[in-house]
MARBA-3410 file (N, C-alpha, C, O; in Angstrom, 1 decimal):
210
69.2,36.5,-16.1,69.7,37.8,-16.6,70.8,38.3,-15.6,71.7,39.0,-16.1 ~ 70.8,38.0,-14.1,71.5,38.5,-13.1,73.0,38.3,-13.2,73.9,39.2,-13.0 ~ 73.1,36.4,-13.7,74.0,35.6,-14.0,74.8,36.8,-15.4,75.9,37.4,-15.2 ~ 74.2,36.8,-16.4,74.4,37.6,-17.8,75.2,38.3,-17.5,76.4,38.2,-17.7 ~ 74.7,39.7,-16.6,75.0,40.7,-16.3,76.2,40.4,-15.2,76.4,41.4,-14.4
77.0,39.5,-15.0,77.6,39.8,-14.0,79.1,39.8,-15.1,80.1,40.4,-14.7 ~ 79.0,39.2,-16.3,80.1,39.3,-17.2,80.2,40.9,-18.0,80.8,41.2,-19.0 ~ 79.4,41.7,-17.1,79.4,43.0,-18.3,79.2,44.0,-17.3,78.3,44.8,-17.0 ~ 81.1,43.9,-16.6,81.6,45.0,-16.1,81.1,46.7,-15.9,81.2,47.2,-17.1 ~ 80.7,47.6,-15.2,80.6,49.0,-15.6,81.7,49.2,-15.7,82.6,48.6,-15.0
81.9,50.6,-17.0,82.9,51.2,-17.3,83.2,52.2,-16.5,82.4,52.6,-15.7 ~ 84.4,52.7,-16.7,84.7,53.8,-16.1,84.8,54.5,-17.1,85.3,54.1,-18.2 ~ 84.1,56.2,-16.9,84.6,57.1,-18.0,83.3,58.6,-17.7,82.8,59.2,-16.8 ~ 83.3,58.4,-19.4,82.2,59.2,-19.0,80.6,59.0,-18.6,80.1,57.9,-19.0 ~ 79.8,59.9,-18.0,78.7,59.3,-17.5,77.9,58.8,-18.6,77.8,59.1,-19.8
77.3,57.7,-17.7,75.9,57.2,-19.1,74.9,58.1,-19.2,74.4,58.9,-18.4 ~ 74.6,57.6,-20.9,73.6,58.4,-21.2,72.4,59.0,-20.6,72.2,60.2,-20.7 ~ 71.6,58.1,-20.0,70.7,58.0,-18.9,70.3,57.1,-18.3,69.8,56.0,-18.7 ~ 70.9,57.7,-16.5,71.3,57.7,-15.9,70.3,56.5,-15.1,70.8,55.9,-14.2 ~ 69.0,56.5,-15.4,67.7,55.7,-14.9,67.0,55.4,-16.2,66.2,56.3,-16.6
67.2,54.6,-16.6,66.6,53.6,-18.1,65.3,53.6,-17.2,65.3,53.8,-16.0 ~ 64.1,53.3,-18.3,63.1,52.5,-18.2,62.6,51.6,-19.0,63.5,51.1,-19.8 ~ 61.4,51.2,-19.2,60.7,50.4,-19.8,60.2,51.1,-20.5,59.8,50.3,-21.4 ~ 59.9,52.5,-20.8,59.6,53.3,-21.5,60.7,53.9,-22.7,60.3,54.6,-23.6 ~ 61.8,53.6,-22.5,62.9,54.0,-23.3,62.8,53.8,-24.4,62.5,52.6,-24.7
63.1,54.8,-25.5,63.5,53.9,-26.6,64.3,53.1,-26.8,64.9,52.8,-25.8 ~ 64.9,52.3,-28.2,65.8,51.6,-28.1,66.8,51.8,-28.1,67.8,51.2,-27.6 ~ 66.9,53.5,-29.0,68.0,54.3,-29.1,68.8,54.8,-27.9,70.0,55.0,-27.8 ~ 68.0,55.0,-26.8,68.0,55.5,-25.7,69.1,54.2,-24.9,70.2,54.5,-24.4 ~ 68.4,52.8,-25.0,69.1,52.4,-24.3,70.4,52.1,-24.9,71.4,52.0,-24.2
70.4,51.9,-25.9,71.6,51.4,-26.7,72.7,52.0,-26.4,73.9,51.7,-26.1 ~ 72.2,53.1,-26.6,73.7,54.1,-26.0,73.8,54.1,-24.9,75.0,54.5,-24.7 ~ 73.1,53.9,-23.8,73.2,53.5,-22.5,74.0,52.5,-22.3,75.0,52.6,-21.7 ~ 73.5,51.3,-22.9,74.8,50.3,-22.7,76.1,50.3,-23.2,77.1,49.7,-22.9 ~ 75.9,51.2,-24.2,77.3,51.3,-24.8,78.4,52.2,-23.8,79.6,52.5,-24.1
78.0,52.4,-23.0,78.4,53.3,-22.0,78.3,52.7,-20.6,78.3,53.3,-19.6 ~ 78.0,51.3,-20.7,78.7,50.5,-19.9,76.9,50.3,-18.5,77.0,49.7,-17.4 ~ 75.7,50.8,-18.9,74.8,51.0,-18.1,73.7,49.6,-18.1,72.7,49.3,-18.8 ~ 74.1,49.1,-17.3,73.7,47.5,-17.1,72.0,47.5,-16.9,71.4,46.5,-17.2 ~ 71.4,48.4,-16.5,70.0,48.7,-16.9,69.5,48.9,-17.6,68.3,48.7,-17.7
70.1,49.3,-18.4,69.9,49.6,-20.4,69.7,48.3,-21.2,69.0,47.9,-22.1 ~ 70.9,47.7,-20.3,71.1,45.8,-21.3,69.9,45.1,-21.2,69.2,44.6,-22.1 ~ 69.8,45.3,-19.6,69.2,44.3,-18.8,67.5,44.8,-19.6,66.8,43.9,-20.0 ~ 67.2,46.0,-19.8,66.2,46.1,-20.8,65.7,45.8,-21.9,64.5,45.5,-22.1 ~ 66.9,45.8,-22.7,67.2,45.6,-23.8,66.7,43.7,-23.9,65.8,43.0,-24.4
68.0,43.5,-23.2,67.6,41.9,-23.0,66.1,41.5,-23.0,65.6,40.9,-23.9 ~ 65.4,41.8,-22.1,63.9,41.8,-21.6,62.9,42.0,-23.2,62.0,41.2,-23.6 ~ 63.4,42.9,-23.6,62.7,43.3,-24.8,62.9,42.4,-26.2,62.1,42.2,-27.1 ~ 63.9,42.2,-26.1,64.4,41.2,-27.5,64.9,39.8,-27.2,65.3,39.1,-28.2 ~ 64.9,39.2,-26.1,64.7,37.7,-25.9,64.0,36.8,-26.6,64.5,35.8,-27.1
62.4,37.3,-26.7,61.3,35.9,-27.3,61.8,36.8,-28.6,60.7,36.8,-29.1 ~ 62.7,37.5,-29.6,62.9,37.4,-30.9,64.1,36.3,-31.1,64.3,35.4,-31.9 ~ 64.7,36.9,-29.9,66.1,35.9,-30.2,65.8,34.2,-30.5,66.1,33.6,-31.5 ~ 64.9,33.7,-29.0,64.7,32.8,-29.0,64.0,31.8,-30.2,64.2,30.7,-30.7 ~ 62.8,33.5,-30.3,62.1,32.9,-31.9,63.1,32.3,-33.1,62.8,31.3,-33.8
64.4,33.2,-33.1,65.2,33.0,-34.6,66.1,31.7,-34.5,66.6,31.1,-35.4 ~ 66.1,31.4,-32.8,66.7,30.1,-32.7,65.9,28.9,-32.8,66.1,27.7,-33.3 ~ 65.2,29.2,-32.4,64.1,28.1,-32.4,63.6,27.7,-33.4,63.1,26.5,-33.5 ~ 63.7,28.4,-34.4,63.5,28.1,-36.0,64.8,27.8,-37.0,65.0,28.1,-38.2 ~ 65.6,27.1,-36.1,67.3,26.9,-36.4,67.5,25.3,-35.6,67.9,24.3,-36.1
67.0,25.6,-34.4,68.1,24.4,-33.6,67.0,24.2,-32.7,66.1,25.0,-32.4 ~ 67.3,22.5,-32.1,66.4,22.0,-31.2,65.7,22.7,-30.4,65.8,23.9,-30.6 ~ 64.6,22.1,-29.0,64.0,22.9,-28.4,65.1,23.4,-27.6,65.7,24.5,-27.7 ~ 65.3,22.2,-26.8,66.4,22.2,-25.7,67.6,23.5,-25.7,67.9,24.4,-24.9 ~ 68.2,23.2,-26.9,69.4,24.4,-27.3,68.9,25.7,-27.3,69.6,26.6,-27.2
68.0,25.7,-27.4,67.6,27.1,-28.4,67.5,28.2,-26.3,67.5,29.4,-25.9 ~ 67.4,27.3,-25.9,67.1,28.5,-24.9,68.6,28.8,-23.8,68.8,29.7,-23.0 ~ 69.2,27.8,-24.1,70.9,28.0,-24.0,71.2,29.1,-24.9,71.6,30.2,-24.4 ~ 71.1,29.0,-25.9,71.7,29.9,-27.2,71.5,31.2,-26.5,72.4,31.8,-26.0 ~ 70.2,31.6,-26.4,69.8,32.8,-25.8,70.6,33.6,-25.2,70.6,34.7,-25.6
71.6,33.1,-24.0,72.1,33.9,-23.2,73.3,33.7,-23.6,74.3,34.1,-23.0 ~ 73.5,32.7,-24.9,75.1,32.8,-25.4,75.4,34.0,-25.9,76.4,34.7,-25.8 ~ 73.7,34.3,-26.8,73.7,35.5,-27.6,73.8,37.1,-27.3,74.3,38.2,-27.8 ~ 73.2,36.6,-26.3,73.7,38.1,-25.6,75.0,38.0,-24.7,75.4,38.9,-24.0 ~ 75.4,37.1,-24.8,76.7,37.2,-23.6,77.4,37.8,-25.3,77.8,39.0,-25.4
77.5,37.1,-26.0,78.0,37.7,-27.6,77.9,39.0,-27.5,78.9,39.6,-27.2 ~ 76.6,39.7,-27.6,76.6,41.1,-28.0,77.2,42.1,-27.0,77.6,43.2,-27.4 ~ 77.2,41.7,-25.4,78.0,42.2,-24.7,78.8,43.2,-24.9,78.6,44.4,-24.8 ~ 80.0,42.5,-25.2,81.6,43.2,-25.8,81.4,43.9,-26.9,82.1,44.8,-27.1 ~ 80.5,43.5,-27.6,80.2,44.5,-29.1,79.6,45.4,-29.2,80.0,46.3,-29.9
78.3,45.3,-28.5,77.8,46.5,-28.6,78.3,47.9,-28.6,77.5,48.8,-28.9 ~ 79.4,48.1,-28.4,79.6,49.4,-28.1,80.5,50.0,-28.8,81.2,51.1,-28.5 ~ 80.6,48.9,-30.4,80.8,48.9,-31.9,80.0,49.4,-32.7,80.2,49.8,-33.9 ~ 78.7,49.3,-31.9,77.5,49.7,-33.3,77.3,50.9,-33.4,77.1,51.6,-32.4 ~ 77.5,51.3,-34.4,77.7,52.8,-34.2,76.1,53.4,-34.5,75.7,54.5,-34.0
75.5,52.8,-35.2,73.8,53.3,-35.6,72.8,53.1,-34.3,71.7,52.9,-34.9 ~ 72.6,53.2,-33.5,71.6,52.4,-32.7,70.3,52.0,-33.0,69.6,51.3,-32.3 ~ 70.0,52.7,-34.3,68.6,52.1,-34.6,68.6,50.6,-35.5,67.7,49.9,-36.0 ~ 69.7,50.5,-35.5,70.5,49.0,-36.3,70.7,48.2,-35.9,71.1,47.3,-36.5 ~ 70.3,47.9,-33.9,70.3,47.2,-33.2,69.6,46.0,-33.4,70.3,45.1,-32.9
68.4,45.5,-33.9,67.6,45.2,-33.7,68.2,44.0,-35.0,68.4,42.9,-34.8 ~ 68.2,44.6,-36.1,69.1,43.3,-37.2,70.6,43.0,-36.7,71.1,42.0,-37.2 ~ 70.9,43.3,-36.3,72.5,43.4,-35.6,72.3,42.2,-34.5,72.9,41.1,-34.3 ~ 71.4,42.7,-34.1,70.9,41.1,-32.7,70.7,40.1,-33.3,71.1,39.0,-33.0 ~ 69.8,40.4,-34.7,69.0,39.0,-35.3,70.4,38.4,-35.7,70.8,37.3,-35.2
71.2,39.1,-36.7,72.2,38.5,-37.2,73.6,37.5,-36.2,74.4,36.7,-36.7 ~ 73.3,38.1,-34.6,74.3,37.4,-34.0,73.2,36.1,-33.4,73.7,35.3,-32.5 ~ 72.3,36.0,-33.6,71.4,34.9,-33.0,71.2,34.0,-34.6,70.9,32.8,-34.3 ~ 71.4,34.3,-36.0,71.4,33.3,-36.8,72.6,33.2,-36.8,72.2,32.6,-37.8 ~ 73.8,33.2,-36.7,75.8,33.0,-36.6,75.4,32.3,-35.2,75.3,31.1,-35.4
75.2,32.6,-34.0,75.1,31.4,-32.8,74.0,30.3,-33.6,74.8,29.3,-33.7 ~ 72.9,29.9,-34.2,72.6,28.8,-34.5,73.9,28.1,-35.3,74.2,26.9,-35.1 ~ 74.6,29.0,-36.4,75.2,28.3,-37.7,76.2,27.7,-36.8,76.5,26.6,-37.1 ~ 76.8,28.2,-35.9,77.8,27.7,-34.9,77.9,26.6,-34.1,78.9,25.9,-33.8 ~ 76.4,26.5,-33.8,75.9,25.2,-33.0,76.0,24.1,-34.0,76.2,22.9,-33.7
75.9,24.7,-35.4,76.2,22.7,-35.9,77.3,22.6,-36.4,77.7,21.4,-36.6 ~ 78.1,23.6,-36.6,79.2,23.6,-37.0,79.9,22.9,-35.6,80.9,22.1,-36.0 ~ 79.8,23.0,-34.3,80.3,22.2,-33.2,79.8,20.8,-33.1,80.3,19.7,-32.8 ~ 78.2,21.2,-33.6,77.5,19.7,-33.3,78.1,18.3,-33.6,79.2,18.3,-34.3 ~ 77.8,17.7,-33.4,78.2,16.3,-34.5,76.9,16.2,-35.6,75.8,16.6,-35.2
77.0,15.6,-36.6,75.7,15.9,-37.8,75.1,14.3,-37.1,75.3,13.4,-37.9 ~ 74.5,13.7,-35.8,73.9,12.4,-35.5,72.6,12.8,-36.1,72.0,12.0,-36.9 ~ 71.8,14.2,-35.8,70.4,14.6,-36.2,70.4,15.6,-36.8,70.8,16.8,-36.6 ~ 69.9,15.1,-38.1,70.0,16.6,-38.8,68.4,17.0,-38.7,67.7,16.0,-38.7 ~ 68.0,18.0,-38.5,66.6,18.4,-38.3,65.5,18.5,-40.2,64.2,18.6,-40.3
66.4,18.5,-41.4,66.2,18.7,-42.5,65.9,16.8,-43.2,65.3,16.2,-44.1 ~ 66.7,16.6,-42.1,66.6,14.8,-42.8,65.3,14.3,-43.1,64.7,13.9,-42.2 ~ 64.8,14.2,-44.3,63.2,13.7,-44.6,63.5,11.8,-44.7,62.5,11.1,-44.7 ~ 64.7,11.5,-44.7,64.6,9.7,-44.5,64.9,9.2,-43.1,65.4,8.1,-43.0 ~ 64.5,10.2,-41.8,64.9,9.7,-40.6,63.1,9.2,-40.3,62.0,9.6,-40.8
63.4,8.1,-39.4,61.9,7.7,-38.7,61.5,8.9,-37.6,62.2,9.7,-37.1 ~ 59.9,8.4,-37.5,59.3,9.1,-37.0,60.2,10.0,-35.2,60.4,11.2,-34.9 ~ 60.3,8.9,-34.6,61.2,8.8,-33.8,62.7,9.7,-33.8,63.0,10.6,-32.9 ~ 63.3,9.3,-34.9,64.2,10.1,-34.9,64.4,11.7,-35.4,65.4,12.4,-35.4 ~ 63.1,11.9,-35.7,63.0,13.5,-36.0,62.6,13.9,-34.6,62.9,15.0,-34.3
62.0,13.2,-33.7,61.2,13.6,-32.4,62.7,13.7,-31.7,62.5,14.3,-30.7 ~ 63.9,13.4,-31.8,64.6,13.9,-30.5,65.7,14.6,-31.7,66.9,14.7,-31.5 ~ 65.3,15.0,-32.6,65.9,16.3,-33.3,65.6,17.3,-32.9,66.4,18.2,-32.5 ~ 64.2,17.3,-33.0,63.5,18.5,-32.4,63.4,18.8,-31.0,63.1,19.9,-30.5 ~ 63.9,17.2,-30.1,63.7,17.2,-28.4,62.3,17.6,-27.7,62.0,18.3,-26.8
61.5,17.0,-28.4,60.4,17.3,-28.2,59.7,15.9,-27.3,59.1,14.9,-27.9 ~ 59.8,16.0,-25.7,59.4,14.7,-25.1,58.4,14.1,-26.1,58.0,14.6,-27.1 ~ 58.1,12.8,-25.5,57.0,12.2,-26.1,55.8,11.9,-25.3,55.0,11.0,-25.7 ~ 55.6,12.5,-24.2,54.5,11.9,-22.9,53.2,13.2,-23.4,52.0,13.0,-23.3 ~ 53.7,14.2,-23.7,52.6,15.4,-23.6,51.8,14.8,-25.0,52.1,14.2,-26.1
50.4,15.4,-24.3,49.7,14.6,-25.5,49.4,15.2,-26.8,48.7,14.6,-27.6 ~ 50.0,16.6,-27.3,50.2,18.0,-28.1,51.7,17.2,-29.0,52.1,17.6,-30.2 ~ 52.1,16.5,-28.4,53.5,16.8,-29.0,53.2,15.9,-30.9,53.7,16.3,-32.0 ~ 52.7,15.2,-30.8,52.5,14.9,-32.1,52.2,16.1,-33.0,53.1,16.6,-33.7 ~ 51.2,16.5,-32.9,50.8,18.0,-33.7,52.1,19.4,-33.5,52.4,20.3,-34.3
52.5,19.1,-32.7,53.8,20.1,-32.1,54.8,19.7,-33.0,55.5,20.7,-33.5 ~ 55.1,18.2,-33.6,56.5,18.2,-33.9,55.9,18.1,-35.2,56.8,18.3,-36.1 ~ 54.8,18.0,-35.7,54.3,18.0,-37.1,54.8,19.6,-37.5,55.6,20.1,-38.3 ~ 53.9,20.2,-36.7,54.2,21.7,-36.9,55.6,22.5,-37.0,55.9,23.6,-37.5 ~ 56.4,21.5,-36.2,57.9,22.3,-36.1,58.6,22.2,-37.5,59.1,23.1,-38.2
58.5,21.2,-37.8,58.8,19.9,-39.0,58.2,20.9,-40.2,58.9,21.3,-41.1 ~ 56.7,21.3,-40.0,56.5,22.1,-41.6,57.3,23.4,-41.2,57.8,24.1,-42.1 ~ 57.4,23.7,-40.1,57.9,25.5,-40.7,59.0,25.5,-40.5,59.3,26.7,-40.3 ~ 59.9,24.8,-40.3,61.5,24.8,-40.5,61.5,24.2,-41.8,62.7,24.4,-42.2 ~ 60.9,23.5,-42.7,60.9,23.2,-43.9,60.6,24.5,-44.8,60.7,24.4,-46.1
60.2,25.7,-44.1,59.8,27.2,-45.5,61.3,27.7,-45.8,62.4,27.1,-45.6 ~ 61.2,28.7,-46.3,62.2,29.3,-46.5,62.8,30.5,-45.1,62.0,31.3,-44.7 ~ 63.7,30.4,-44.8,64.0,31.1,-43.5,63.4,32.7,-43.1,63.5,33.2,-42.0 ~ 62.7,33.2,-44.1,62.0,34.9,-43.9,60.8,34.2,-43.7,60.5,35.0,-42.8 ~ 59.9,33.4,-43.7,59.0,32.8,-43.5,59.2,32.2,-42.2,58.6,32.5,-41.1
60.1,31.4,-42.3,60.5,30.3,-40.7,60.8,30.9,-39.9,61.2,30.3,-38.9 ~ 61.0,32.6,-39.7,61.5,33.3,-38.8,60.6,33.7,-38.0,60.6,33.5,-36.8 ~ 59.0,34.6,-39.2,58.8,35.2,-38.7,57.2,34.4,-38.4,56.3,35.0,-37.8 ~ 57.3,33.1,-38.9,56.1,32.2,-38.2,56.6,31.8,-36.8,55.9,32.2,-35.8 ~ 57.5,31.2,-36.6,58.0,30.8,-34.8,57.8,32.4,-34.3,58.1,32.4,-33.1
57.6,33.4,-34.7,57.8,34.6,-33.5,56.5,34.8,-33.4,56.0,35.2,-32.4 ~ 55.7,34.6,-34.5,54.0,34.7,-34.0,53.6,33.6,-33.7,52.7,33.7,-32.8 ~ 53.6,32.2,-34.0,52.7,31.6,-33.6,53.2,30.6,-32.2,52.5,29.9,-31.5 ~ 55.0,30.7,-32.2,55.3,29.8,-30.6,55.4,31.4,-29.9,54.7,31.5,-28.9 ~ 56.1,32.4,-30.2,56.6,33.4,-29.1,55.5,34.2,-29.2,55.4,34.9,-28.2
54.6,34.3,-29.9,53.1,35.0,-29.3,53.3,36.4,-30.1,52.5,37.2,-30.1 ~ 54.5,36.5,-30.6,54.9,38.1,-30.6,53.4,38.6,-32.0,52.9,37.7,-32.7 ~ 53.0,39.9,-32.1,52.0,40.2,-33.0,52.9,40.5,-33.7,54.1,40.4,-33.5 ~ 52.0,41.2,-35.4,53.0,41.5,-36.3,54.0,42.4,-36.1,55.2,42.3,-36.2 ~ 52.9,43.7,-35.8,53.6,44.9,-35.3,54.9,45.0,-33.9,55.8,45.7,-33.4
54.4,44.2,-33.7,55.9,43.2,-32.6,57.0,43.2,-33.6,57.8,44.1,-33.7 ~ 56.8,41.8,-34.4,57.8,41.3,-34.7,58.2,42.9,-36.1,59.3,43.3,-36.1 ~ 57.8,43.1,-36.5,58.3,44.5,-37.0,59.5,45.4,-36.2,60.7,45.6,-36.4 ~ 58.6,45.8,-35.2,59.4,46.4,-34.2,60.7,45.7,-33.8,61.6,46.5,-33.7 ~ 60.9,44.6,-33.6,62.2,43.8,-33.1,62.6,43.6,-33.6,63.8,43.7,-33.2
62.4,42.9,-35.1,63.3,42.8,-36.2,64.1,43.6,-36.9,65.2,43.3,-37.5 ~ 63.4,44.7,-36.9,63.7,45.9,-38.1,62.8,45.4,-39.9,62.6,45.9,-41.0 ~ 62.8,44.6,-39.5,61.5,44.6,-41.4,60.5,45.4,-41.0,60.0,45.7,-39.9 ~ 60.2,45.8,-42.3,58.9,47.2,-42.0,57.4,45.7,-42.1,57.4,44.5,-42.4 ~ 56.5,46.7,-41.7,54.9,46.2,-41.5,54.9,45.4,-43.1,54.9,44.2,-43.0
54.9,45.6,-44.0,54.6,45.0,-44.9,55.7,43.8,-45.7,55.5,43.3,-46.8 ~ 56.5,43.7,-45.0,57.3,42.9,-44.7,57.1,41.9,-44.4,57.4,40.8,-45.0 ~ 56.4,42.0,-42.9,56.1,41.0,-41.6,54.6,40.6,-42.1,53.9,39.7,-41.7 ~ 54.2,41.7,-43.1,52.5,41.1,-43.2,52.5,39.7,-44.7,52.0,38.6,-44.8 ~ 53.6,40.6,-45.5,54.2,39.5,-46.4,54.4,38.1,-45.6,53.6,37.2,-45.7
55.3,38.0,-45.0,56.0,36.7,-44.8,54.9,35.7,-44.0,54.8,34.5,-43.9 ~ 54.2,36.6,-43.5,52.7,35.8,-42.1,52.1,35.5,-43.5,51.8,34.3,-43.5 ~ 51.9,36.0,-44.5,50.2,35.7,-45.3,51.3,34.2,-46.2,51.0,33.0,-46.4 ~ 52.2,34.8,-46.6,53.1,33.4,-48.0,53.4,32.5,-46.9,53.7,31.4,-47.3 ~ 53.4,32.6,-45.6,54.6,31.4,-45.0,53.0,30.6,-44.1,53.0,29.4,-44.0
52.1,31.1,-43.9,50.7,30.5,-43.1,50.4,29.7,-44.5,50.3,28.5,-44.4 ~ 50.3,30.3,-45.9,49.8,29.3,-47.0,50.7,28.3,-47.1,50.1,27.3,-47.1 ~ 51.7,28.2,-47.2,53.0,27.7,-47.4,52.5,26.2,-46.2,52.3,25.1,-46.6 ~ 52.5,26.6,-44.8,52.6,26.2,-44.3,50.9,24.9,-44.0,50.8,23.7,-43.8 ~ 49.9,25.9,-44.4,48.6,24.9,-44.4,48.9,23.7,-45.5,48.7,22.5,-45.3
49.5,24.3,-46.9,49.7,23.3,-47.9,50.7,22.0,-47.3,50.6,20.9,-47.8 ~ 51.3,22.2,-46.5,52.1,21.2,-46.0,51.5,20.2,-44.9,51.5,19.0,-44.9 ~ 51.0,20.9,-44.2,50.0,20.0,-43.2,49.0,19.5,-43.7,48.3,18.7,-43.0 ~ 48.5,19.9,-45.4,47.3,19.6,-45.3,47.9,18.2,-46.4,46.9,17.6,-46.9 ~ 48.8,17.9,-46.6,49.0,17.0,-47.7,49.5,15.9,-46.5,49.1,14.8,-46.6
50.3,16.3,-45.5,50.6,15.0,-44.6,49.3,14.5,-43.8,48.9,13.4,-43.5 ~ 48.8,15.6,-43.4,46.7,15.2,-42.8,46.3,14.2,-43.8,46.1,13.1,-43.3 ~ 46.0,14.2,-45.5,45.6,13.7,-46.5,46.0,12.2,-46.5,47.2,12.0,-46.7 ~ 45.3,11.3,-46.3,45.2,9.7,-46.3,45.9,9.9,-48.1,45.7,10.8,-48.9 ~ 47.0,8.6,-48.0,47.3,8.0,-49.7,46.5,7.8,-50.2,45.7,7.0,-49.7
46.2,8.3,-51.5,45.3,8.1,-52.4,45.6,6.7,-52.9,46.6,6.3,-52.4 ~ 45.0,5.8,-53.9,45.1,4.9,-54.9,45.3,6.1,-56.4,45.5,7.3,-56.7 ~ 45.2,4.6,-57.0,45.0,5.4,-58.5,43.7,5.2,-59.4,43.7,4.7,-60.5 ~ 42.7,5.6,-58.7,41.4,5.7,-59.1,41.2,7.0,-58.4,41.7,7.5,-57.4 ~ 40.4,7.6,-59.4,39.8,9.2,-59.0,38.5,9.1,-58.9,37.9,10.1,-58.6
END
């Protein structure tokens, strides 16, 4: 964060909003703080919406990248922020420059791995995803990455923020901006979604006798 913050100049002008941010701040509070150039506001802000960011990449692009991306994304929001004119719009405003940094990463990438490829070997989906091979989880790990990057992305979003980034519903509500029934939607369709998929690759090939 230290590194982050050293590209995001204080302004000169008029004083910031408030003058000593906390952890207790709203978001509103800090937003306008940073937009007014108050590096304690960011550096908050940052703190608070990282494991979403990370979540929306992580459900986009390798392991490895995904925590590069992070401080791409906010090195992004930096300079803009202090374009948003809503501050309670922060929160989809982030999400949206954290899915544009994934779409960006393949658009640079070269297509060697595509993470969608269902005719790659086992192997080669394992360093799509960069997921070593020594830990002894990682089979069930890349099983799992493998079904919920295969849902539909309101689903693949808001499963990587509860079940890798830990975040609760009422979390990911709060950070995203989707209301509670939103986030209760996508957890209950994207967990069915998601058992039906594991539970057919778990399932030995049948014959054709019943």
């Amino acid at each position: 964060m230290a590194t982050l913050l050293e590209h995001y100049p204080a302004r000169s002008g008029p004083a910031v909003v408030n003058a000593c941010p906390g952890p207790g701040d709203t978001d509103d509070i800090l937003v306008r703080g940073a937009q007014h150039g108050d590096r304690a506001a960011f550096g908050i802000l940052y703190d608070r919406y990282a494991r979403m960011v990370h979540g929306i990449l992580l459900s986009r692009v390798p392991v490895s990248v995904a925590e590069d991306l992070v401080q791409e994304v906010f090195l992004q929001a930096l300079p803009r922020v202090a374009s948003l004119r809503d501050a309670s719009h922060f929160p989809g405003w982030l999400a949206a420059i954290a899915r544009n940094a994934a779409n960006d990463y393949y658009r640079r990438a070269k297509p060697a791995l595509e993470l969608h490829d269902d005719s790659g070997d086992p192997e080669t989906r394992r360093r799509a995803l960069d997921i070593p091979r020594s830990s002894q989880c990682n089979a069930e790990s890349l099983a799992v990455l493998e079904a919920i990057r295969s849902l539909p992305d309101a689903y693949r979003e808001t499963l990587v923020l509860r079940l890798v980034e830990g975040m609760t519903g009422p979390q990911i509500a709060a950070r995203t901006g989707l209301t509670h029934g939103s986030v209760r939607v996508n957890l209950h369709r994207g967990m069915q979604q998601l058992r039906e998929i594991l539970s057919r690759k778990a399932s030995p090939a049948t014959g054709g006798d019943l």
